[in-house]
N, C-alpha and C positions, 0 to 999 in steps of 0.2 A: 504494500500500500504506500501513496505517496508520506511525505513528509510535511515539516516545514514549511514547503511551496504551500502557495496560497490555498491550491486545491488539492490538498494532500488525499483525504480518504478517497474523494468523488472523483479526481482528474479524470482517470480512465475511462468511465462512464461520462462527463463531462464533452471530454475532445474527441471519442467517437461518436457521442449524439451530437457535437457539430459537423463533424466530416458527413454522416448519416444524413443530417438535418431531419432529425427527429424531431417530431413534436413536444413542447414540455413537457406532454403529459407521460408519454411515456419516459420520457427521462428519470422524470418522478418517481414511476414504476421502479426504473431498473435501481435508482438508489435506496428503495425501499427493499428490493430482493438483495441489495448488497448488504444491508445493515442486517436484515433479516441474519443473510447468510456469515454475518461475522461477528454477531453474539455479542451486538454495543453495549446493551444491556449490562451495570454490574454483575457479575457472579459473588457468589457466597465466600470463595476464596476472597475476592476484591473488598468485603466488607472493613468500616473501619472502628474506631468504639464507640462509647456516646460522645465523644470530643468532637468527631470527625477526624482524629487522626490515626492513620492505619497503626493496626495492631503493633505494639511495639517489640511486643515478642518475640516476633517473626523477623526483627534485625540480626539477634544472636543467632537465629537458627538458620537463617537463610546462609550468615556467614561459617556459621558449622558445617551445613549441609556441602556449600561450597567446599570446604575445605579439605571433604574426607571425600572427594567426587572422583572417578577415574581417571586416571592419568593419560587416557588413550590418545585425548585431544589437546594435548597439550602440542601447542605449534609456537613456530618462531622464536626460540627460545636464544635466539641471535640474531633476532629482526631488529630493524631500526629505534625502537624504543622499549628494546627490552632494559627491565630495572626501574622504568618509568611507572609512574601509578597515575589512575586517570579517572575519573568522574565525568559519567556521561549522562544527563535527565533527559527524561522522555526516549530511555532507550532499549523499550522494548518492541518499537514501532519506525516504520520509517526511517529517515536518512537517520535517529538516533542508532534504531538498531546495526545500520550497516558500521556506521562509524564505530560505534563497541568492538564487533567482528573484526573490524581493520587491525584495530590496534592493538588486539590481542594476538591476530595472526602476526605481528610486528613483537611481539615479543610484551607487552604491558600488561600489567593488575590492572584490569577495570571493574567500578563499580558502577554497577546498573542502577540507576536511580527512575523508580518510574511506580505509579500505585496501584498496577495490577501486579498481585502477588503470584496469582497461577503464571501469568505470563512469564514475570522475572525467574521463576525454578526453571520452565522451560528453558528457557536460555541460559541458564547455570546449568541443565543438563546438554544440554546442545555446545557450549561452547568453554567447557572442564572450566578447572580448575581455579585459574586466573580470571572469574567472571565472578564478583558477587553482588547477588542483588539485594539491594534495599530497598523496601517497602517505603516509597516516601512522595508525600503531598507537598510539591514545591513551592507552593502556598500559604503554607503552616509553618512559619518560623520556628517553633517547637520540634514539630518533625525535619524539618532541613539543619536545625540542630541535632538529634539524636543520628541522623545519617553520617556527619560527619564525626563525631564523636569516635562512630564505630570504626573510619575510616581513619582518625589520629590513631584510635587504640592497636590496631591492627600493622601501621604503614608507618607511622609519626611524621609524614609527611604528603604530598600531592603535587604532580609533577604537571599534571593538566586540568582544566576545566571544561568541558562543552555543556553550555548553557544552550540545548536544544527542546524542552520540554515548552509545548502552546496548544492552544485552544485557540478554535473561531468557528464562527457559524454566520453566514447570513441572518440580518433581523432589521427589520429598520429603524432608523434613530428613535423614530418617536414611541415605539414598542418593544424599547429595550428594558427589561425587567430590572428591579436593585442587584438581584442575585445575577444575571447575567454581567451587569458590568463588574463585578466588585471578583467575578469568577476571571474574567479576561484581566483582569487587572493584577490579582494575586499571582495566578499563572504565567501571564508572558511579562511582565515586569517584576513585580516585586519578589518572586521564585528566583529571577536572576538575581538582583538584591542578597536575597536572602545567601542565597548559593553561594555567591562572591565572598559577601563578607566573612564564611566560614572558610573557606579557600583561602583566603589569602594567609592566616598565619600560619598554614601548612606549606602554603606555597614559598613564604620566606624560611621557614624551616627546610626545604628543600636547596635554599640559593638561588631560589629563582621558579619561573613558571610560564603557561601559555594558558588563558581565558580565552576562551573562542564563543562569542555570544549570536547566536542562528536569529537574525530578523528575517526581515521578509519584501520579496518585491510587491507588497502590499505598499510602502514606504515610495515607489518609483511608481508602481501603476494606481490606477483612482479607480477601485472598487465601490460600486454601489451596495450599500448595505451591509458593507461589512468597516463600518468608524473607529469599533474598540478592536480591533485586531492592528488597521493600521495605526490610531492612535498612540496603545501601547508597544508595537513593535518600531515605533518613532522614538518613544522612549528609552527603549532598549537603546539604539544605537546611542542616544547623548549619553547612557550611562556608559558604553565602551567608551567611549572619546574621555570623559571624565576619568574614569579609571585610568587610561591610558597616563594622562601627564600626570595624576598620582603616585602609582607606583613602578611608573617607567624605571624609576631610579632604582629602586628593588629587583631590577632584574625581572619584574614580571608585563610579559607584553601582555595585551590586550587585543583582539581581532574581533570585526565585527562581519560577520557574512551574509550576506543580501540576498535570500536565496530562493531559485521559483521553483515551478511544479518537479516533483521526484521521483520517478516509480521505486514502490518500495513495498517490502513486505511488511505484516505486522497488528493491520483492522484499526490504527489510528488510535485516538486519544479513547482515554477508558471509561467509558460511561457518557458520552456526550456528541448526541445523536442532533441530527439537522430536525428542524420541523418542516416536511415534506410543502406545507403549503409555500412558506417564506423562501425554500430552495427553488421551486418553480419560478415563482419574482425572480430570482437574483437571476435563475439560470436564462430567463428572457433578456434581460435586462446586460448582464455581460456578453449574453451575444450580439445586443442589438449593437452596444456600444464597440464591441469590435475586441474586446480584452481577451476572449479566450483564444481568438487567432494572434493575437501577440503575444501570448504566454506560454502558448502549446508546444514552439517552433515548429521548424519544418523538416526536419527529421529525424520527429519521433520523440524528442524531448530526450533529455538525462534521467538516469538512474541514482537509485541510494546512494549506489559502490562507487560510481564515479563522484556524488559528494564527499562520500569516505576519503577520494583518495586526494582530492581537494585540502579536508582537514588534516592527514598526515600530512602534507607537503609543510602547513603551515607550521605544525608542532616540530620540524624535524630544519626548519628554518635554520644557519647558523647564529650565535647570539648578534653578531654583527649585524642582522639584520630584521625588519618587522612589514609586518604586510598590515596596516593596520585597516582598510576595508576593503573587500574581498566582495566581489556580483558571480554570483554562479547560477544563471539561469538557461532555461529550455531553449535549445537553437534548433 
């Protein structure tokens, strides 16, 4: 499933019912047999307490369970960032999940940071040893503290950051709920916030570090009905820029990546499904304005793995040098 890019879950369905010139209505359809078919719906594993913060219990154990895992898939153990440890949110879907995969095949710890807990075992069994997942709402300052906690207790330090965990949905300004905005808000901003600030005295405990924060060419293109997505991932970039001359000095670069539609595996964010009627608007509506033929490209669009291999280039940068805003979109 896509990522990131603007129309991560839906693209697919999206860019063939333009090529098609399908009716909205069936568009509708097909994104309703997609959600159908990919279980957006919380599960029981995914449940959190009465706080709303996922089970905290499942931090010790997801790192245990990691750690007694088969050694079968243990790869790159001389790749370009082996020794490195790395933190990745929203990464059990999309350009998060490909990027995990990279950089473990490259030899690195990464911590899976994402609040489906079935998913994140999944991927601690799919990809050994060097994977553990933390059950964690990027949202909950509380939770984005006990995440990192576990990751000082374990590492005492952090060599990367990928702040790629977001939410969006089409909705229009004027029928934008309190819970919706304050959801988009805690998610694609102050999750990086949160993130950052627990990262960085890992990252100075390291000698240095690479923050790589995933905005969106939501930012470059003018989406109709979709404000708190590009609002907040506006935000996002000023807080790299900020960071950046903060703690340049400390050896920790800062990158911001601008990034459009993905194909990617993974059924997208967990629990937060489009309202089929507000999808049909938006999906009239970016085609009328002409946005999904400029987002889609024209051969085919990018993949996860090629964002992956995007964000290795940047982490593997020499210190001499920083890339500090990076466009990688669908040609």
């Amino acid at each position: 499933m896509p990522t990131r890019g603007l129309l991560d879950h839906y693209f697919p369905a999206i860019v063939n019912g333009v090529r098609a010139r399908l009716h909205p209505r069936d568009f509708i359809c097909a994104i309703s047999e997609l959600e159908e078919r990919e279980g957006r719906a919380v599960t029981q594993a995914d449940q959190v307490n009465d706080e709303g913060v996922p089970r905290t219990q499942d931090l010790a154990r997801s790192g245990s369970d990691s750690a007694s895992a088969s050694t079968d898939h243990q790869r790159g153990e001389q790749g370009a960032l082996a020794g490195k440890v790395a933190a990745v949110t929203g990464a059990t879907s999309g350009s998060g999940r490909a990027i995990a995969k990279r950089f473990i095949d490259e030899g690195a710890h990464v911590y899976l940071l994402a609040r489906g807990i079935e998913r994140l075992r999944d991927m601690e069994a799919d990809l050994g040893p060097r994977a553990v997942g933390l059950p964690t709402d990027v949202g909950d300052p509380s939770s984005v503290r006990a995440a990192f906690e576990v990751i000082e207790h374990q590492q005492h330090k952090l060599d990367i950051l990928i702040n790629n965990a977001a939410v969006y949905r089409p909705v229009p300004f004027d029928a934008l709920t309190d819970d919706e905005i304050m959801i988009h808000f805690r998610t694609n901003l102050l999750g990086p916030i949160y993130t950052c600030r627990a990262a960085i005295p890992l990252m100075r405990a390291a000698g240095g570090g690479d923050i790589i924060n995933t905005s969106s060419e939501a930012t470059i293109e003018v989406f109709a009905m979709l404000s708190m997505y590009a609002v907040t991932k506006a935000g996002l970039e000023e807080l790299g820029r900020a960071l950046s001359i903060e703690y340049g000095r400390e050896e920790i670069r800062v990158t911001t990546v601008v990034q459009g539609v993905a194909m990617g595996e993974g059924g997208g964010s967990t629990g937060w499904a489009w309202d089929p009627q507000y999808a049909q608007v938006a999906y009239e509506r970016w085609n009328e304005d002409g946005v999904l033929r400029r987002i889609s490209g024209v051969h085919g669009g990018q993949h996860a793995d090629h964002v992956a291999d995007v964000h290795l280039f940047l982490v593997t940068r020499p210190r001499g040098q920083k890339l500090d805003v990076v466009r990688v979109r669908s040609y």
